[in-house]
N, C-alpha and C positions, 0 to 999 in steps of 0.2 A: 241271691242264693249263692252257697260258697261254691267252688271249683274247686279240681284237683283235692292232696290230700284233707283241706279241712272239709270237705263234703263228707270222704270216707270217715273222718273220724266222727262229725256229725252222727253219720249214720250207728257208727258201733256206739256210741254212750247213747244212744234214743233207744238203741234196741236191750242194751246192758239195760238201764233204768225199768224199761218195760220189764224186764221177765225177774229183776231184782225188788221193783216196786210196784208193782201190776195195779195201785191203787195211786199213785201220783196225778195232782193235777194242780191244774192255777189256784191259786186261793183269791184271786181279782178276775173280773170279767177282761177278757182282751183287750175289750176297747179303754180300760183303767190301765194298762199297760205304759209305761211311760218309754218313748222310742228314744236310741241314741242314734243324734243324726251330723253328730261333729267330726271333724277330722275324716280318713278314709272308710271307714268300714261303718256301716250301719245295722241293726240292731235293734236288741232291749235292751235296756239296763236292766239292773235285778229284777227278775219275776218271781215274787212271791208262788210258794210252792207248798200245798196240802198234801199229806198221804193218811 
């Protein structure tokens, strides 16, 4: 999970999206999700996204 500022900014673009796109969501089940696990920071790569 991020620390410091990328947490906070985390937070404001999840809750921006929510009240902008109240219908957003994955268009792949989770576990279809493809992880990025190279280099420092780990992740998803693009997640397909329905609204």
């Amino acid at each position: 999970m991020p620390t410091g500022p990328a947490r906070v900014e985390l937070q404001v673009v999840h809750g921006t999206l929510d009240r902008r796109v109240p219908t957003v969501a994955p268009a792949v089940p989770f576990e279809q999700a493809e992880s990025a696990t190279e280099g420092v920071a780990y992740g998803l790569k693009p997640l397909p996204l329905t609204w």
